[in-house]
Structure formats: structure tokens, C-alpha cells
C-alpha positions in Angstrom: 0.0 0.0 0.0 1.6 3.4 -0.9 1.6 5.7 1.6 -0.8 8.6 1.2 -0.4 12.0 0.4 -0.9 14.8 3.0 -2.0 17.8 2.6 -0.5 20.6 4.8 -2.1 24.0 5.0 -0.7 27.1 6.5 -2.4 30.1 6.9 -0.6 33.2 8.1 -0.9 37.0 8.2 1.6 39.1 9.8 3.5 36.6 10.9 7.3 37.6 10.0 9.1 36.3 13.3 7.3 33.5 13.4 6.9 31.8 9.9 10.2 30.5 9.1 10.1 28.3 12.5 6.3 27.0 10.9 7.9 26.0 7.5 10.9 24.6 9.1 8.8 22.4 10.8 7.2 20.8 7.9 10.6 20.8 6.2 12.0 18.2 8.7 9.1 16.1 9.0 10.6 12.7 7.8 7.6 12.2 5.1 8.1 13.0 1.5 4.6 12.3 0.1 3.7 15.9 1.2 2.0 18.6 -0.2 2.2 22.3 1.4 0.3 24.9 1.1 0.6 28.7 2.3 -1.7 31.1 2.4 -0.6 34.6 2.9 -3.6 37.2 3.7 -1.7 40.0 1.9 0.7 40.5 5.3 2.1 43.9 5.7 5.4 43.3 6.9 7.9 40.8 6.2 6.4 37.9 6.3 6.1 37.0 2.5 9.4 37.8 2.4 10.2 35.1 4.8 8.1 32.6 2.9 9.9 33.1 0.1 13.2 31.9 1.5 11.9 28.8 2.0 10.2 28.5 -1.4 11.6 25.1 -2.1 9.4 23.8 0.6 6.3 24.8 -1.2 3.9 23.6 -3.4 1.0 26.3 -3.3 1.4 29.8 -2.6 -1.5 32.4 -2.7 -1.1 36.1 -0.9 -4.2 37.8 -1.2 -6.9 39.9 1.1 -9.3 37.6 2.5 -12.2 37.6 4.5 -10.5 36.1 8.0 -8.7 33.0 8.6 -11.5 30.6 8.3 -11.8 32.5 4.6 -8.1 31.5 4.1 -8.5 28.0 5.2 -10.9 27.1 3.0 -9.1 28.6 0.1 -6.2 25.9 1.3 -8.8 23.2 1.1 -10.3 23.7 -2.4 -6.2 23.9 -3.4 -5.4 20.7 -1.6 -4.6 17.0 -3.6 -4.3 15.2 -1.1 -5.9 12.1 1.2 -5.4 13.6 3.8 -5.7 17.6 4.5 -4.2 19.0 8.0 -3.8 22.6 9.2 -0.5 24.5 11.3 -1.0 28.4 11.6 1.9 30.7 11.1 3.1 30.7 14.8 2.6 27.2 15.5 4.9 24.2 14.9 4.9 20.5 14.8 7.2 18.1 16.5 9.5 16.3 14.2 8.1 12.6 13.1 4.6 13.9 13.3 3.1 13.6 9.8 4.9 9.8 9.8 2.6 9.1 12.9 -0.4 10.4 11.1 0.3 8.5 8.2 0.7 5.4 9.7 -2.5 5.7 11.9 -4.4 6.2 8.8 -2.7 3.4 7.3 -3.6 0.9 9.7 -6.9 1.8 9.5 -8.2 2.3 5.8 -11.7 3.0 6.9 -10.2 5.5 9.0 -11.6 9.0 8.5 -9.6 11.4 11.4 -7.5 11.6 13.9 -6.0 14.0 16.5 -3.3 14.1 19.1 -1.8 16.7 22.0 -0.7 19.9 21.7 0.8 21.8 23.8 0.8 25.8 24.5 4.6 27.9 24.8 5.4 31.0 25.6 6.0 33.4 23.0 9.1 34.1 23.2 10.8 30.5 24.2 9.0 28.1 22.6 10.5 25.4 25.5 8.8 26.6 28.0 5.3 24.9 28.3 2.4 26.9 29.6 -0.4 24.6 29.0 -0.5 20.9 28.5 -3.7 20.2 26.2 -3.8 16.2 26.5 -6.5 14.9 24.2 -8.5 11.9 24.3 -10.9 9.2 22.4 -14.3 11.1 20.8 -17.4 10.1 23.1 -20.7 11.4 21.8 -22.1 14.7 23.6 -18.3 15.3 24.3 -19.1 18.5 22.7 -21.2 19.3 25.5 -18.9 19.2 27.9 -16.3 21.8 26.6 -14.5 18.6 25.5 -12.8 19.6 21.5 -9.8 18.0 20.1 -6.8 20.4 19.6 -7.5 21.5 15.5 -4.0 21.8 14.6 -3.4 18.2 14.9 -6.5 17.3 13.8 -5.9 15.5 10.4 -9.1 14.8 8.3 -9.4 12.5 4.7 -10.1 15.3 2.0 -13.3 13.6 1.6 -14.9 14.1 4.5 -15.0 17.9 3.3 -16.4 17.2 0.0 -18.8 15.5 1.8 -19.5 17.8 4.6 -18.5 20.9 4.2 -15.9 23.4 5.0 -15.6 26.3 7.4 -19.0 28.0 8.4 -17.8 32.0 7.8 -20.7 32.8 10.1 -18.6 31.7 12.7 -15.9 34.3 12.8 -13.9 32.9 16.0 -14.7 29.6 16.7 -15.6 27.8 13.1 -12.9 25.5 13.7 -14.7 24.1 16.7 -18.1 24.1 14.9 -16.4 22.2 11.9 -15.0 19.4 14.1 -18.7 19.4 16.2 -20.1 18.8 12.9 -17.7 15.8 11.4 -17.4 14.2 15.0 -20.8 14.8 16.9 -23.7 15.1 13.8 -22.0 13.2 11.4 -20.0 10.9 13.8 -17.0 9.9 11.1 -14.8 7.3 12.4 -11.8 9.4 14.6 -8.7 7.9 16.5 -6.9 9.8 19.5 -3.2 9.0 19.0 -1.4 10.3 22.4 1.3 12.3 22.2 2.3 16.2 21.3 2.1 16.6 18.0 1.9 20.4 17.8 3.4 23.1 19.6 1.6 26.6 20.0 2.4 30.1 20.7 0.4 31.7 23.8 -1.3 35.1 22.5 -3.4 33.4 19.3 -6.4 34.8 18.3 -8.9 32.8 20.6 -6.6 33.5 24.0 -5.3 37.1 22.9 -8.0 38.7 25.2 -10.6 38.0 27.6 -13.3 39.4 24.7 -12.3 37.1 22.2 -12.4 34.0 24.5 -15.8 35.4 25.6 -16.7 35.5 21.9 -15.6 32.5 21.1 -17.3 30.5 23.7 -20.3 32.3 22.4 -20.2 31.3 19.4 -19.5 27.5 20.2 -22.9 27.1 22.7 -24.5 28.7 19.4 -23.3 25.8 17.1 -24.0 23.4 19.8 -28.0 24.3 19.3 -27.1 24.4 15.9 -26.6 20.7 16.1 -29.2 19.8 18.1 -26.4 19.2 21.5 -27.0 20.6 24.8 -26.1 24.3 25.1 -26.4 24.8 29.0 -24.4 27.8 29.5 -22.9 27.1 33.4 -22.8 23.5 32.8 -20.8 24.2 29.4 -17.9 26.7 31.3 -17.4 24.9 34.1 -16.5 21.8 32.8 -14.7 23.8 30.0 -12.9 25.7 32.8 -12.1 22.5 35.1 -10.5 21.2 31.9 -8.1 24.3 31.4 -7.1 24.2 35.1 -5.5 20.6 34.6 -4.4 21.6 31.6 -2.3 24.6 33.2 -1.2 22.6 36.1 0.2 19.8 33.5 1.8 22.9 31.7 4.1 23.3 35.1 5.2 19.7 34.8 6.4 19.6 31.0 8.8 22.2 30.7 9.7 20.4 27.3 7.6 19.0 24.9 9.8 16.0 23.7 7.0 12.7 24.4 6.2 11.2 21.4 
């Protein structure tokens, strides 16, 4: 069986300190049946600049205005060729051997149709130092309910599923990445594996945790698309699981001050 082709999408704006570490990531991964995209929201600065150093790395680049970064994603998944379609934003990176793991998962399992792994939050400005630990674990139904979502950028999805489904809902402007993996796992239920182990390291000071509004927002927006699919929107019952769940997360964060576990 030949091993399939992934799709890797970046999308980035503004992003000129951060970007090269991104690509470099995907440059060492030790899989060559790889496709990467990048796609550049017309960034002011440097960042193109810094995209372009690594051209060699990519296969599709695109800088143009968009209408957010949910727009850009989906302009990376009507590009993408390949079985398998993932996403790693412009100040996040992946731990080397990752897109191996996520081949082979999806290997063993041709019926296969997702999966997802850890991921955990850094500081800014030294990416070895672990704030947040976000350990994953096995889809249940109503997980959804519970403030439970796997971490999106390691969650890889066959290119299918979105032909099938759909891609990003633009009325969600902050939390459509949630919503989109409500929809495949919880209405839809497509087969998904939880494969332990960081896959992704993330920058603190994204757009979802950059201010107490947005993460307000956000949560918002994600009891909306619970009533959207017909789950249980309770609004206390929602945050304080959610919350309880971010506390263990941050307590973990004190005991990994490296993200090195496979």
C-alpha cells in the first residue's frame, strides 16, 4: 500500500518572526509524500518575504486579502490534492516525526476518516517553555457538551470528509474550527482515533486566547453551534467543565517544561 499523500495548510498574516520556525517544521518532518500549502492574507510586513526563503518547501502559494482566517483555510482546502488535508497556523509548529505518525494511523486503518493528538501551548518568546499541557482523548458522543474539543491543529481529516461535509462556516468568525469538528465528530460521527502524544506546539497570545473578549466571543459562538446541532447548550454546565479542563491543563503545563514525548 503506498503511503498517502498529505496535505499541509498554513495560513498566516503578519506573521514575519514566526513563519520560518512554521515551515521549518514541515521541512524536517521525515515524510516525502507531502503537499504544502501557504496562504498569505496580503501580510504587511515581512512575512512574504520570509516565505519566500523557504520556497523550495512549497507547493501552493497564494497572498491575497481575504475575508478572515477561516476564509483562508478554506481557500487551502479547495487547493489541496491530497488524502489527507491537515492545518499548522503561522506561529505554531509540529514536532519532528509527526506527519509519519499520522500516516501510519491512517494506514492501519483504511476506513479510517480522522484523527487528533496533543498539543501543547509555549510561551512566546521561548517556545521550551510549556504553559499549557492540552492532553487529548478518544471522541465520546455529547463530548461536545462538555467543553471537550480535540486540539485542531493536529486534527488531520481525509479530504473527503470535506467534500462530503462541508468546510468552514464563515458565520462563525472565531470559533468555526470548533463548529467544523462538532459537525464531522458529533452530527456526522466519522470514524476518529486519539493518537497520544504532542504533535503540535503553539504560541500563547493566538487569536482565541489574545484577550478575555475574544475568548468570551468565542465560547459564544461555540454554545451557538451546539443548538445548531441539536447538542445541549447549558451555559454554566458548558464553562465549568470547560474551565475545570483548562485548570489541569495549566497545572500539566508546570510539569512539561519540554515538549519532547512522542
Amino acid at each position: 500500500m503506498s503511503e498517502p499523500k498529505i496535505s499541509v495548510i498554513t495560513v498566516v498574516f503578519n506573521n514575519e518572526d514566526t513563519i520560518a520556525d512554521t515551515i521549518e517544521s514541515v521541512a524536517i518532518q521525515d515524510y516525502s509524500n507531502l503537499e504544502y500549502i501557504v496562504i498569505d492574507g496580503l501580510s504587511k510586513d515581512r512575512t512574504l518575504d520570509r516565505i519566500k526563503e523557504r520556497k523550495e518547501i512549497i507547493s501552493k502559494l497564494v497572498s491575497e486579502e481575504d475575508a478572515g482566517i477561516y476564509d483562508a483555510m478554506n481557500k487551502g482546502i479547495a487547493l489541496a490534492t491530497g488524502d489527507i488535508i491537515g492545518f499548522i497556523n503561522g506561529d505554531d509548529f509540529y514536532l519532528p516525526g509527526t506527519l509519519a505518525k499520522v500516516a501510519k494511523t491512517f494506514e492501519n486503518d483504511p476506513q479510517l476518516e480522522a484523527c487528533y493528538g496533543d498539543l501543547c501551548y509555549v510561551k512566546q518568546n521561548d517556545p521550551q517553555t510549556v504553559v499549557r499541557h492540552w492532553r487529548s482523548s478518544p471522541f465520546v458522543p455529547t463530548a461536545f457538551e462538555k467543553g471537550w474539543a480535540p486540539p485542531h491543529p493536529t486534527f488531520f481529516v481525509r479530504r473527503d470528509v470535506y467534500e462530503r461535509f462541508g468546510s468552514f462556516d464563515l458565520d462563525y468568525r472565531i470559533a468555526a474550527d470548533v463548529e467544523l469538528m462538532m459537525r464531522f465528530l458529533e452530527r456526522h460521527r466519522i470514524s476518529s482515533q486519539y493518537v497520544p502524544g504532542v504533535m503540535v506546539k503553539m504560541r500563547m497570545g493566538g487569536t482565541t486566547n489574545r484577550s478575555l473578549a475574544n475568548i468570551v466571543n468565542q465560547n459564544k459562538e461555540i454554545l451557538r453551534a451546539l443548538r445548531s446541532h441539536s447538542l445541549n447548550a447549558q451555559l454554566f454546565g458548558f464553562l465549568s467543565k470547560k474551565f475545570l479542563s483548562r485548570g489541569v491543563q495549566f497545572v500539566r503545563g508546570k510539569f512539561h517544561t519540554s515538549t519532547t514525548e512522542g
